[in-house]
C-alpha positions in Angstrom: 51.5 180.6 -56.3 53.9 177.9 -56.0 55.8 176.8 -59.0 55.2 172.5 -59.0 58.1 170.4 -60.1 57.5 169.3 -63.7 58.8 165.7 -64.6 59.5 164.5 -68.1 59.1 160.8 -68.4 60.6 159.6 -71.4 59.2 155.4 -72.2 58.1 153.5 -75.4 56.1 151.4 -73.2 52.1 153.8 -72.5 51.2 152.1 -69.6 54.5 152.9 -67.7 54.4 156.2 -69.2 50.7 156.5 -67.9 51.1 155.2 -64.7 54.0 157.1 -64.1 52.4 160.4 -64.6 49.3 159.8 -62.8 51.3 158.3 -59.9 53.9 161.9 -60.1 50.6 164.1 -60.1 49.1 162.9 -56.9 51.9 163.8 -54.8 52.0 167.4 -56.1 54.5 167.2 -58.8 53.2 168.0 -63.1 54.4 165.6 -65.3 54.7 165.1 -69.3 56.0 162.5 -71.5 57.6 161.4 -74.2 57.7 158.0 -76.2 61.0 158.2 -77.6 63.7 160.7 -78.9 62.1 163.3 -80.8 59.8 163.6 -78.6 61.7 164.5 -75.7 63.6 167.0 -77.5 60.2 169.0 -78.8 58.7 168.6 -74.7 62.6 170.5 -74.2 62.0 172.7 -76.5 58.3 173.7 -75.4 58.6 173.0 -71.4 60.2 173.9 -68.5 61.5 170.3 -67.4 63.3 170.1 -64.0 64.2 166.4 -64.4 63.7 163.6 -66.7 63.0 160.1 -66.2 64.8 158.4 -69.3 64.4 154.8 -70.1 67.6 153.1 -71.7 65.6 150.7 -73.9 64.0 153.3 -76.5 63.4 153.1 -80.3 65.8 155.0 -82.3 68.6 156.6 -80.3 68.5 154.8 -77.3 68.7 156.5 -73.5 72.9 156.3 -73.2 72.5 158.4 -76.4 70.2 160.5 -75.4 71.4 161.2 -72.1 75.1 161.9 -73.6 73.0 164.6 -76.0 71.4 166.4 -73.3 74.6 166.9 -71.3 76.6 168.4 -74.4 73.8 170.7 -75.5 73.3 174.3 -74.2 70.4 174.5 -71.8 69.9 171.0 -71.0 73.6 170.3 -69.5 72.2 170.5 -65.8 68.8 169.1 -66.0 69.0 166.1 -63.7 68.9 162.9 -64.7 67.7 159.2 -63.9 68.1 156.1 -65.9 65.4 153.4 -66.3 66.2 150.1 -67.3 65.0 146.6 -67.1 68.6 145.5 -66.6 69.6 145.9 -63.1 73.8 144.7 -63.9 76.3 147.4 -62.0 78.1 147.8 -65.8 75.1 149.5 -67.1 74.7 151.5 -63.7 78.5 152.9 -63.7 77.8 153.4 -67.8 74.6 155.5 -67.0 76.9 157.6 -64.5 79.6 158.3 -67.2 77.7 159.3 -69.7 76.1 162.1 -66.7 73.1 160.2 -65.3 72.4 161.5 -61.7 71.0 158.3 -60.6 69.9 154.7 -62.0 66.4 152.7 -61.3 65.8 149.1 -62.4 62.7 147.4 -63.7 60.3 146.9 -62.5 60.4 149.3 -59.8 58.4 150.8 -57.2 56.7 154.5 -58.1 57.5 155.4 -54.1 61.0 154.6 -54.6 61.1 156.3 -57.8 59.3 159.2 -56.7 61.8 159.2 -53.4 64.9 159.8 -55.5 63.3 162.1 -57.6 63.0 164.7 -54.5 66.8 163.6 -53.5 67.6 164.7 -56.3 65.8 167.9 -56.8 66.9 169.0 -53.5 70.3 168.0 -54.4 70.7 170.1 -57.1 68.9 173.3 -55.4 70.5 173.1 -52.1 73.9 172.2 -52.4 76.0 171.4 -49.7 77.0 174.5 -47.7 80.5 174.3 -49.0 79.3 174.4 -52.9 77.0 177.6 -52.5 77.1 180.3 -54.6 77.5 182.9 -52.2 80.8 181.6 -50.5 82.3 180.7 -54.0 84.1 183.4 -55.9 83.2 184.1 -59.3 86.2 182.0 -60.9 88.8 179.8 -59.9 91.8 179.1 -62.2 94.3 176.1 -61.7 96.9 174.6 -64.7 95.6 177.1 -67.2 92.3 176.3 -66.8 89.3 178.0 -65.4 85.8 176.8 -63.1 83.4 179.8 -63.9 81.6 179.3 -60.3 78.5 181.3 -61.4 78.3 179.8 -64.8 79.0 176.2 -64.0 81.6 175.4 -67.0 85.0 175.0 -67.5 87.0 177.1 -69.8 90.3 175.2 -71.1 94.0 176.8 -71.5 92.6 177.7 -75.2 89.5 179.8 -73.9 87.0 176.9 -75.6 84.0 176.1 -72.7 83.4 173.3 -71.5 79.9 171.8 -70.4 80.0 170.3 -67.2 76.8 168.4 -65.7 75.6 169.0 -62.3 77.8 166.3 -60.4 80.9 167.2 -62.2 80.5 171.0 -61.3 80.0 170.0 -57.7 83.1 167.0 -57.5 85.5 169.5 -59.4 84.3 171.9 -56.6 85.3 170.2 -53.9 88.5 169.3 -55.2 89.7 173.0 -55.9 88.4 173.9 -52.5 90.6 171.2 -50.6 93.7 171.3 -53.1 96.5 169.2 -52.5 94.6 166.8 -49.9 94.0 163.4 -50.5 90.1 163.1 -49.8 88.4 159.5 -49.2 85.6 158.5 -51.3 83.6 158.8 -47.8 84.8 162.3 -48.3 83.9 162.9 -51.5 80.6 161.7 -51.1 79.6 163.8 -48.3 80.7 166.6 -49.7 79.3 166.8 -53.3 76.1 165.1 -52.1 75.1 165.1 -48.3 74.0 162.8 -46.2 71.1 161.6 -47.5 71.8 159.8 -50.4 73.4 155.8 -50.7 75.2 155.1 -54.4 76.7 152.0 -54.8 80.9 151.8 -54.3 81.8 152.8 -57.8 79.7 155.9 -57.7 83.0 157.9 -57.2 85.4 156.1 -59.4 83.0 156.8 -62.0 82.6 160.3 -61.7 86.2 161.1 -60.8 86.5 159.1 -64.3 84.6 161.4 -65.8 85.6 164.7 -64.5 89.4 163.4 -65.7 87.5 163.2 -69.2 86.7 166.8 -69.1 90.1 168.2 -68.0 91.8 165.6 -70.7 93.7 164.4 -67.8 94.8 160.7 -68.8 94.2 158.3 -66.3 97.0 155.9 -66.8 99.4 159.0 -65.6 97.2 162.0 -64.3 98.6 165.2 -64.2 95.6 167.1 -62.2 93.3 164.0 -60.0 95.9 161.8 -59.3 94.8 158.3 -57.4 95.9 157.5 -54.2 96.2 153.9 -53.8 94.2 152.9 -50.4 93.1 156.3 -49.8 91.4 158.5 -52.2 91.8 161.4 -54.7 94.1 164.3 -54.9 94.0 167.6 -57.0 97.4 168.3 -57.3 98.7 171.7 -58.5 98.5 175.1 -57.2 94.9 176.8 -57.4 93.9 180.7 -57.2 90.5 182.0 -56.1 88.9 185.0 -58.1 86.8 187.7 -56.7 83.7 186.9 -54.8 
């Protein structure tokens, strides 16, 4: 029998949370929900959650907070991601995608867009671009004392401590160690960590190049590893070897 898509929905507002779910349900997905904090940590606990709809505006820790939580905690690191807020400003967008949202909604909104980017998304993160699969990546790939553990999906420093990454950072540092030493556009970039079939706004990149530099403690003012190219793009810099398949 086919496994349906579960959707956590966490909103302090019932009807939203109500509407939502019924709306999810219709078009063959399950959904639960949570009114705040706590609550989304016991549906975690208790559930097998593909992705969660997480409202900024929440009582308590607030959905920044909660979103930075899930993407430093074992187990819910890769679970994707989108933002709901009632402020549609492009600061709180690029803040969302630093802290590891996968995408960002504003109120009020409509359930068939919402619904829309939720299956982007899901097919996004279980069909990656042909270039990203599993079976053409080797098992690890080291570069400046550090390592991508391709099966895995974390980073392990020059000290052996491991690193988290969230799914778009796995996929962006991907693409970089694949095409070392090549200045890629943020066209480029795009296409290759995401397909075609998604539209973020400009700063999408910038913001996660930003944080993928976070993880690899690679200061921006004077990279050593993703330098910028001024006009054109991005460049790992630095040579990079390939582990067994």
């Amino acid at each position: 029998m086919e496994t349906l898509d579960h959707i956590l929905v966490v909103d302090d507002d019932r009807e939203i949370r109500r509407l939502l779910s019924e709306y999810l349900e219709k078009y063959g997905m399950r959904a639960s929900t949570a009114a705040d904090g706590p609550a989304m940590w016991r549906a975690l606990d208790s559930l097998q959650i593909d992705l969660i709809v997480l409202d900024l505006m929440l009582p308590g820790d607030d959905g920044l907070t909660l979103c930075r939580n899930l993407r430093s905690r074992p187990g819910t690191e890769h679970i994707p991601v989108i933002m709901l807020t009632a402020r549609g400003e492009e600061t709180d967008r690029i803040v969302g995608l630093e802290i590891g949202a996968d995408d960002y909604v504003a109120k009020p909104f409509s359930a068939r867009e919402l619904l829309a980017r939720i299956k982007v998304i899901l097919r996004r993160s279980r069909s990656m671009p042909p270039n990203l699969r599993a079976d053409t990546a080797p098992d690890t790939t080291t570069f400046s004392g550090w390592v991508l553990d391709n099966v895995e999906r974390h980073l392990i420093d020059p000290e052996g401590t491991i690193i988290a990454l969230s799914g778009a950072e796995f996929r962006m540092l991907r693409v970089f160690l694949d095409h070392p030493n090549r200045v890629l556009s943020r066209d480029q970039l795009m296409e290759l960590t995401h397909g075609r079939d998604t539209e973020p706004f400009e700063r999408a990149i910038d913001v996660q190049v930003s944080r993928l530099r976070q993880r690899l403690r690679d200061d921006p003012r004077e990279p050593r590893l993703i330098k910028t190219v001024r006009g054109e793009g991005y460049v790992l810099t630095g040579a990079v070897d390939k582990g067994a398949a």
